[in-house]
C-alpha positions as CSV (number, residue, x, y, z in Angstrom):
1,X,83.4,-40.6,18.8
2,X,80.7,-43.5,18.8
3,X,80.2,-46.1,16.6
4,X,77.4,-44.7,14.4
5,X,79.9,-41.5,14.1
6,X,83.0,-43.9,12.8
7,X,80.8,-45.6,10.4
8,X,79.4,-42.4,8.8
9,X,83.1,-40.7,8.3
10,X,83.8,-44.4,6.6
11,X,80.6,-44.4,4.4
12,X,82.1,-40.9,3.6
13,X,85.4,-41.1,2.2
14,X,84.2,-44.5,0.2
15,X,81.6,-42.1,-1.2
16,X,84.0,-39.6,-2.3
17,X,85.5,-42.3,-4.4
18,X,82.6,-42.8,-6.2
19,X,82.5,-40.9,-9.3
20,X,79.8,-38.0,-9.6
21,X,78.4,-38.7,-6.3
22,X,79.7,-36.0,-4.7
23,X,78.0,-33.8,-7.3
24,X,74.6,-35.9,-6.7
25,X,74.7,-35.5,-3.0
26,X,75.7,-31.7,-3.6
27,X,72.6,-31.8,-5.8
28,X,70.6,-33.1,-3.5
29,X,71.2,-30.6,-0.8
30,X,70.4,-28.0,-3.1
31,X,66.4,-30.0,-3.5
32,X,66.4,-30.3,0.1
33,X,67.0,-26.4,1.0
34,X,64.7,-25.7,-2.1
35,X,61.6,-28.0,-0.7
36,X,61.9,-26.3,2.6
37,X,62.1,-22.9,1.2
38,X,58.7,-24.0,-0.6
39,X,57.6,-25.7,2.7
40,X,57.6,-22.5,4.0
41,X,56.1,-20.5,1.3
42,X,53.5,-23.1,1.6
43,X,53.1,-22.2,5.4
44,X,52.7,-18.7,4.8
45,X,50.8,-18.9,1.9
46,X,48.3,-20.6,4.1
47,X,47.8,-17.3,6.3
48,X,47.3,-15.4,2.8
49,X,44.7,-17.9,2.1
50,X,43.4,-17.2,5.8
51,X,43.4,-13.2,5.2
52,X,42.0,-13.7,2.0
53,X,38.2,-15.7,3.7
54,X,38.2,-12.7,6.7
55,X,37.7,-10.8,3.1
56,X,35.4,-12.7,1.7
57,X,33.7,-12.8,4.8
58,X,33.2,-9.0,5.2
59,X,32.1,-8.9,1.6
60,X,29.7,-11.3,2.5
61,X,28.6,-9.5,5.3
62,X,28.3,-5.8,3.6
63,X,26.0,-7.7,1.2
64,X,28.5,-6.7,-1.9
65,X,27.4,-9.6,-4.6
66,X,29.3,-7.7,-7.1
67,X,32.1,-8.0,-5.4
68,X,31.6,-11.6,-4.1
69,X,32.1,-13.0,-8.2
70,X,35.6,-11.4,-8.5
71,X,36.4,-12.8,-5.0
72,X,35.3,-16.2,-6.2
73,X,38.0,-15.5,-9.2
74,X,40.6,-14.5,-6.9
75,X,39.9,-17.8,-4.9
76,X,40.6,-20.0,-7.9
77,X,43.9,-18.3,-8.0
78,X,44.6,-18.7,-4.7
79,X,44.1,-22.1,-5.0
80,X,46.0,-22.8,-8.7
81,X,49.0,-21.5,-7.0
82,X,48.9,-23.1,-3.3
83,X,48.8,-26.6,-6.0
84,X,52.0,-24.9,-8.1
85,X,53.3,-24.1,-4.8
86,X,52.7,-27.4,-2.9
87,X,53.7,-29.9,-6.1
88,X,56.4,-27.9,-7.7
89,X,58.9,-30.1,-9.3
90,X,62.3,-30.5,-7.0
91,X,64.6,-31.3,-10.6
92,X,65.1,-35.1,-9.5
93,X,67.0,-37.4,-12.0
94,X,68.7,-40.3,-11.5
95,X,72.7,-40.4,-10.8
96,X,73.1,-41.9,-14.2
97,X,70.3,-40.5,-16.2
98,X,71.5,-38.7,-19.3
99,X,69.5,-35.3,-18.6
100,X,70.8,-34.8,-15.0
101,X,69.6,-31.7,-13.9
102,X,72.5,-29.4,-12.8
103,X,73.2,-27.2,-10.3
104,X,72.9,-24.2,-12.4
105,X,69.1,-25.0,-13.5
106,X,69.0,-26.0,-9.3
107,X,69.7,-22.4,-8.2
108,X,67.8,-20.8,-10.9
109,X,64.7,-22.8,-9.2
110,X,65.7,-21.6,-5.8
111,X,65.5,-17.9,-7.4
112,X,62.6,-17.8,-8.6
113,X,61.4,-19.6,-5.0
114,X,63.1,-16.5,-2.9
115,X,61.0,-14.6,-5.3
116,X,58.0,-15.7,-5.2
117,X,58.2,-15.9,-1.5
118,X,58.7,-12.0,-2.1
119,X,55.6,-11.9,-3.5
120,X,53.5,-13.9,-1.2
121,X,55.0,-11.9,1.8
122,X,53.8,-8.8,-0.3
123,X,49.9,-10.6,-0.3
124,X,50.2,-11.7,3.3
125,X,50.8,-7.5,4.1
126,X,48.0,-7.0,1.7
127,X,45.6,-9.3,2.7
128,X,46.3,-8.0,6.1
129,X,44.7,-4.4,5.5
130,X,41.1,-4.0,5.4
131,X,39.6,-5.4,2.3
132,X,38.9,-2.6,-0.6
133,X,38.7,-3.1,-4.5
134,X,42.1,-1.5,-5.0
135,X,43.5,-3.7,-2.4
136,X,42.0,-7.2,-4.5
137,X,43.3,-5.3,-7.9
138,X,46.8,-5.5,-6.3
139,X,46.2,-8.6,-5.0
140,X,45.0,-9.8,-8.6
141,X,48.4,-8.5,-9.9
142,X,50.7,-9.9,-7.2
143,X,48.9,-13.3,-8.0
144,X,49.3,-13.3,-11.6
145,X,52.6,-12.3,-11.0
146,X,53.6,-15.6,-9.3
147,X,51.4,-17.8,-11.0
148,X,53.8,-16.8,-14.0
149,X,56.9,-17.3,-12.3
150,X,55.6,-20.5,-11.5
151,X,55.1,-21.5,-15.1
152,X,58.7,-20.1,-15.6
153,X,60.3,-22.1,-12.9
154,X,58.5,-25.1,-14.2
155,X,59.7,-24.5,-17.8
156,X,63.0,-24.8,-16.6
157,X,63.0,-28.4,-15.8
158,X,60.5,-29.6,-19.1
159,X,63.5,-31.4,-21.0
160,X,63.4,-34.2,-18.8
């Protein structure tokens, strides 16, 4: 065991003596695996955002103006929840701060995360077909969906 290993099992059992900071850095591993479950619904929500252009493309390109407008609406969407997506709030509160966010309100976050990243898988197969009005109806639906959830999972830290 090195040096740098010694002094990290040492900073480690003074820290458990600490009171609550066990809980805080328990805490804190829970906003860690959250962000990266959200990094990666941001990665793949990217190649939905890709799919989604090839459709706008080939509505471009079959000269469909009609169809263009609710594409343009769809795209707004798209990009209100890559920003809901990309700045969700991780429930940070300071060790002492009186409305700590627990880990209860912690999972429930990473819940509706695993869910929307359901959802997005469920757009990424859908964006992957060939473009139709049926197919943007669902995709509509799936979008409204998560945009929703996002509003939820937001609500759940407001308190503070």
């Amino acid at each position: 065991m090195g040096f740098t290993d010694k002094l990290r099992d040492i900073v480690n059992k003074i820290t458990d003596f600490i009171p609550g900071y066990k809980g805080y850095k328990d805490k804190e591993e829970l906003r860690d695996t959250d962000k990266q479950l959200r990094d990666f619904i941001g990665v793949q929500f990217s190649i939905v955002k890709t799919s989604f252009d090839k459709w706008t493309k080939d509505a471009a390109n079959a000269g469909d103006l009609g169809i263009l407008k609710n594409l343009g609406n769809t795209a707004k969407i798209l990009e209100k929840i890559t920003d809901g997506i990309r700045y969700a709030p991780r429930g940070y509160a300071g060790l002492f701060d009186k409305n700590a966010v627990e880990e209860e309100e912690l999972e429930k976050l990473h819940q509706y995360d695993l869910s929307i990243l359901e959802q997005v898988m469920q757009l990424k197969a859908l964006f992957d077909q060939d473009f139709s009005k049926e197919n943007l109806a669902n995709a509509d639906k799936i979008m409204s969906e998560i945009d929703k959830k996002l509003a939820l999972r937001s609500s759940i830290l407001k308190p503070l």
